[in-house]
VMD Tcl script that draws the C-alpha trace (Angstrom):
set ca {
  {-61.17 49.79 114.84}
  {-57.52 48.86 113.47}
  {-55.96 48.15 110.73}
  {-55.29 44.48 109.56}
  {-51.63 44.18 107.97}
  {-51.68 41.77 105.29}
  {-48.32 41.06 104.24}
  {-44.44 42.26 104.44}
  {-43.11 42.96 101.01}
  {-38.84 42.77 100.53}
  {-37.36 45.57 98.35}
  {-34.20 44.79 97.07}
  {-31.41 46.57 95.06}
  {-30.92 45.58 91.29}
  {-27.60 46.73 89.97}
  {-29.47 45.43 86.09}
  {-33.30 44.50 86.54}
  {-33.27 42.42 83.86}
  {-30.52 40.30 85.07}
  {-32.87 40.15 88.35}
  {-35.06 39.13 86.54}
  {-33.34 36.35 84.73}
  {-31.73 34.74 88.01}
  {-35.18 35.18 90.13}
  {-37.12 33.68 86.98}
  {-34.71 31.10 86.07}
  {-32.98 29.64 89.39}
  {-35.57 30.39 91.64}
  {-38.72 29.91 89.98}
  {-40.28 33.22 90.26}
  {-42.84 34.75 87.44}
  {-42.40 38.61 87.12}
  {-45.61 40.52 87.92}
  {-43.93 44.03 86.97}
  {-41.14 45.65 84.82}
  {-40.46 49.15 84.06}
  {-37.56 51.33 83.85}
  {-36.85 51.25 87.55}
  {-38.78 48.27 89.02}
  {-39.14 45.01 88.99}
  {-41.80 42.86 90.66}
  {-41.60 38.93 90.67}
  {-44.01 36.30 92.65}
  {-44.30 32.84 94.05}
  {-46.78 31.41 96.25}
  {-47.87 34.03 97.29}
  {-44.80 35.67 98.21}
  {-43.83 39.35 96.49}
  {-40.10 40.85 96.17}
  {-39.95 44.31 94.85}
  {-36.32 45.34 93.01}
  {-35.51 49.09 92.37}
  {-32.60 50.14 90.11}
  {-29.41 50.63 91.76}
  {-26.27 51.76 90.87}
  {-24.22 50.75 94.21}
  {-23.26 46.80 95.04}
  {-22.38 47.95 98.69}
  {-26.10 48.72 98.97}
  {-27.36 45.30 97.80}
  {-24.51 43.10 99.65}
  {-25.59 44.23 102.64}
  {-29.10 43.53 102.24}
  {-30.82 40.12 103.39}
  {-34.59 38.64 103.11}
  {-36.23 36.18 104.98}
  {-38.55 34.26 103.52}
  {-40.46 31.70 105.80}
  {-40.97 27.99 103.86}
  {-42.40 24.72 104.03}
  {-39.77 22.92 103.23}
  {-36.04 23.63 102.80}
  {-34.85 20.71 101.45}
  {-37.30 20.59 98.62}
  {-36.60 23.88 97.81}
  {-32.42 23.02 98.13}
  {-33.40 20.16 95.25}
  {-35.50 22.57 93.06}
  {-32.66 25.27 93.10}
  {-30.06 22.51 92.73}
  {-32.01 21.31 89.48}
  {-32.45 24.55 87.98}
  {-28.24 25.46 87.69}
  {-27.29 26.73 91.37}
  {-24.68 25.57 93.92}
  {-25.79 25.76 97.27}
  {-25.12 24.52 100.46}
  {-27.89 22.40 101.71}
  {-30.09 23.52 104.79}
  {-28.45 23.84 108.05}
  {-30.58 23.94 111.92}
  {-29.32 27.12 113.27}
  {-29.12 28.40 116.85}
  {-32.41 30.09 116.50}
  {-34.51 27.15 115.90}
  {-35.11 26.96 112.40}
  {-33.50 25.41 109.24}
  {-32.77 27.50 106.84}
  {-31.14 27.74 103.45}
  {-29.15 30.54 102.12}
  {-29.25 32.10 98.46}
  {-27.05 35.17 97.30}
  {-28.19 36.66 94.17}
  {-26.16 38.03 91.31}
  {-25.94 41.59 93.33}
  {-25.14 40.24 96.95}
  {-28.41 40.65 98.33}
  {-29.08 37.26 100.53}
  {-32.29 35.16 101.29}
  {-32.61 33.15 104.01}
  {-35.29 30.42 103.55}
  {-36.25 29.73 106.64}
  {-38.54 26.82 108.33}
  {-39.13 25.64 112.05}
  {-36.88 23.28 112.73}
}
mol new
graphics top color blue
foreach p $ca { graphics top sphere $p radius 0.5 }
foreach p [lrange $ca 0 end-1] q [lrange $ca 1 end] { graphics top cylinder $p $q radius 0.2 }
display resetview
């Protein structure tokens, strides 16, 4: 018999966790799960990203995340509403639509939908 995998879970670099914290929380409407010294956990629908204390931006501006959606536009509006300037959604080559979000350290996530 095999193993089922469940689920893929992003860890990304934190140059300050609680900064993290504050931009996932605030802009993007994540809840944290987890803090300690040298980890953060946040959540939303069902989707987990892990942060671990880092002390080198090269590290996290070079790091991406996809994160698969229902609907990129809504979320465009929600992050709009809650302080951020982004570019809206865009089809790409690949077939999907996706929206692109670059946190406080660099690290980038793609929200990404079927086009």
């Amino acid at each position: 018999m095999s193993g089922s995998i469940l689920a893929t879970v992003p860890v990304l670099a934190s140059l300050d966790l609680d900064e993290s914290r504050a931009f996932y929380t605030e802009r993007l409407g994540f809840e944290v799960r987890l803090q300690v010294d040298d980890c953060l956990i946040v959540a939303r629908d069902g989707a987990e990203l892990h942060f671990w204390a880092c002390t080198e931006r090269h590290v996290a501006e070079n790091t991406s995340c996809y994160v698969r959606c229902a609907d990129s536009e809504a979320l465009h509006r929600e992050f709009q509403s809650r302080g951020l300037d982004l570019a809206p959604p865009a089809l790409r080559a690949w077939g999907m639509k996706e929206l692109y979000v670059i946190d406080p350290h660099g690290n980038l996530l793609k929200f990404g939908e079927p086009a």
